[in-house]
C-alpha positions in Angstrom: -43.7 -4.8 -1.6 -43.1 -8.2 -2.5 -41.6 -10.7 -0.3 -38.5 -12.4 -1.8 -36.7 -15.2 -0.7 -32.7 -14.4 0.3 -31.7 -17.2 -0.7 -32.2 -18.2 -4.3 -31.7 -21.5 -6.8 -30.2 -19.1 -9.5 -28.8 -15.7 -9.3 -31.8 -13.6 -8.8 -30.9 -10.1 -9.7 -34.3 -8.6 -9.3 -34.0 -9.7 -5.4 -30.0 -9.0 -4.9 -31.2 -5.5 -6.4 -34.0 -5.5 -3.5 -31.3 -6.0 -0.8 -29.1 -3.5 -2.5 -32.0 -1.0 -1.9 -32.5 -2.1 1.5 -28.6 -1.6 2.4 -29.0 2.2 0.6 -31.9 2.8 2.5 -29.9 2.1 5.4 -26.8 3.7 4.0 -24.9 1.1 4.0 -21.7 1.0 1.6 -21.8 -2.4 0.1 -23.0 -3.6 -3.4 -24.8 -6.9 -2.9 -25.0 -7.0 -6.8 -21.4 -6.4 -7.7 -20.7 -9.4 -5.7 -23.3 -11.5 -7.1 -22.2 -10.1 -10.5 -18.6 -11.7 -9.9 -20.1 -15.1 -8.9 -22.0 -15.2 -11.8 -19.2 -14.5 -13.9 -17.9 -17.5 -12.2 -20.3 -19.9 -12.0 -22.9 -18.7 -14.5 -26.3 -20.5 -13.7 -24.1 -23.4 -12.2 -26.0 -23.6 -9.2 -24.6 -27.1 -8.2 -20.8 -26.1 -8.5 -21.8 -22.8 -6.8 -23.2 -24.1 -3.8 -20.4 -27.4 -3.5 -17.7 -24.7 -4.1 -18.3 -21.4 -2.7 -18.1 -21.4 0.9 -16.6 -17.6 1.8 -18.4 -15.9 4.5 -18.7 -12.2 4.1 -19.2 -9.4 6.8 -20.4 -6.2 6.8 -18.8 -4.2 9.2 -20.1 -1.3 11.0 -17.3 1.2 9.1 -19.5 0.6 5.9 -22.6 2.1 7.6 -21.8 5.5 6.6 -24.8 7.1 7.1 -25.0 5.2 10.9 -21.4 5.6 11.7 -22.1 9.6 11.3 -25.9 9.5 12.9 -24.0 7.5 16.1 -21.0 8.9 15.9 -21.3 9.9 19.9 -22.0 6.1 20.6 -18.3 5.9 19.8 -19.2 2.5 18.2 -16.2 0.3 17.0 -15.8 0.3 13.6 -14.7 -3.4 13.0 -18.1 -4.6 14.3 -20.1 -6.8 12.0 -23.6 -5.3 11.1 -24.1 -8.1 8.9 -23.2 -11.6 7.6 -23.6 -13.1 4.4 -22.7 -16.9 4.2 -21.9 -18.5 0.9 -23.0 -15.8 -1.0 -26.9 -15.4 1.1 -27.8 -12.5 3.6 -27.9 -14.5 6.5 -27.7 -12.9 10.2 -28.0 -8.9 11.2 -25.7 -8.1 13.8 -27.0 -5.2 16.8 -23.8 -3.3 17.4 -23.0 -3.9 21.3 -19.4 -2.2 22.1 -18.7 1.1 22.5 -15.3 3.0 22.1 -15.6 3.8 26.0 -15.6 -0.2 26.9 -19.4 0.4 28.3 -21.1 -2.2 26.8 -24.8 -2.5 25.9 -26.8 -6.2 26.2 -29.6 -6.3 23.6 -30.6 -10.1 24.3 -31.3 -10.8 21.1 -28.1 -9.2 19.3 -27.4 -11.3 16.3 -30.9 -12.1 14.4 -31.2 -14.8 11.5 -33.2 -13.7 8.3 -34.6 -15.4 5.7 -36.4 -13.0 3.8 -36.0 -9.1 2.5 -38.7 -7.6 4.9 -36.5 -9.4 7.7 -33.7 -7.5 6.8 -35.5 -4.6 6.6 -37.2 -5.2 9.3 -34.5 -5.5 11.8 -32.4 -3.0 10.2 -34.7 -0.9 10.9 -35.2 -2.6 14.7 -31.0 -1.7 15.2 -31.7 1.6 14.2 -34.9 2.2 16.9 -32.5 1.0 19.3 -29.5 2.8 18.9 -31.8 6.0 18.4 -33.1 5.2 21.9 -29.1 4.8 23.3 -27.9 7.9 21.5 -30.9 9.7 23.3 -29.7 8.2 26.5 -26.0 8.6 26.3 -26.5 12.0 25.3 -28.9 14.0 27.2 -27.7 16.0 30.2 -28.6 13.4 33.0 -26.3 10.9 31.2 -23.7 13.2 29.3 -21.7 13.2 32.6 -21.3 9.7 33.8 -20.4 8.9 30.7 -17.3 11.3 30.5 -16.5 10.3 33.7 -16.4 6.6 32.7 -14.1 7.7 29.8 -12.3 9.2 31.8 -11.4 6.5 34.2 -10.7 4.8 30.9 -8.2 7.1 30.6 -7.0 7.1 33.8 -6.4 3.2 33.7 -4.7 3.3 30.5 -2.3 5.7 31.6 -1.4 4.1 34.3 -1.0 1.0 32.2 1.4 2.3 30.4 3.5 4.6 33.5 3.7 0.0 34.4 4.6 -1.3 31.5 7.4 1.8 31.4 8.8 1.5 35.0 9.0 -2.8 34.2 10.6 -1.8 31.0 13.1 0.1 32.8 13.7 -2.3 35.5 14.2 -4.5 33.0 17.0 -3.1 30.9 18.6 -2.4 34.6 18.7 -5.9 35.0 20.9 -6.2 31.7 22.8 -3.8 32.5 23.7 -5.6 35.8 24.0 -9.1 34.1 26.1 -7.9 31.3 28.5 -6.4 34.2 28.5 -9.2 36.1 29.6 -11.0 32.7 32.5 -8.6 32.1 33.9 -9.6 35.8 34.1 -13.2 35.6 
């Protein structure tokens, strides 16, 4: 395989078709080249304007990893997680998804990675999914399976009585109106 360069002087379709492979491979729902065929339509092979110009960061969030999102659905992992960044139009960072639906949080050390190059994408793509193979293992197997039901349970628990609070303040609340608006009507 050929190492390519992310970023680019001109629209490099042969290498936005490379990443688009990579994000299949992956199964991730985003067209690299759809965006890139937009930006040409815009800038053409204006490379200065481009790059003085176009500033939008794009993220790839985790509810566009279809193929992960189903694989790791037990992880419960949030689907508004970024998996991926691409700054002014160049794959730039790979995000390591870190929060779980059941507040237990994982520390990776290194979860956000900068890349340069194709094989670094692919590389530590491939890197988040070794790791979260490893967590699904853990989270799931029978020694495990318990504790974490119990913690989503507790997560349950607090919630609930969250919102028994919020409804007892609530109608304390409206009986201090009540009073008020009484104590209005009498003077």
């Amino acid at each position: 395989m050929k190492t390519y360069s992310i970023s680019m002087i001109s629209f490099n379709f042969d290498v936005i078709d490379e990443v688009d492979k990579i994000f299949a491979k992956y199964g991730i729902n985003f067209s690299y080249r759809k965006m890139f065929e937009k930006l040409n339509k815009q800038y053409g092979h204006d490379m200065k304007t481009f790059c003085e110009e176009y500033s939008t960061d794009t993220y790839i969030d985790w509810e566009n990893c279809k193929a992960w999102r189903k694989k790791y659905k037990a992880l419960g992992i949030e689907d508004n997680q970024s998996v991926i960044e691409i700054e002014n139009g160049f794959v730039n960072r790979v995000f390591m998804p870190t929060k779980f639906e059941d507040s237990y949080e994982v520390d990776f050390n290194d979860d956000d990675v900068y890349i340069s190059t194709i094989d670094e994408l692919d590389k530590y793509l491939c890197e988040i999914e070794k790791r979260l193979d490893v967590h699904l293992e853990f989270r799931t197997s029978n020694d495990t399976k318990g504790l974490f039901k119990a913690l989503k349970d507790c997560d349950n628990d607090l919630n609930n009585y969250k919102k028994d609070i919020e409804t007892r303040k609530s109608k304390i609340e409206k009986s201090i109106e009540l009073v008020l608006n009484a104590k209005k009507d009498f003077t």
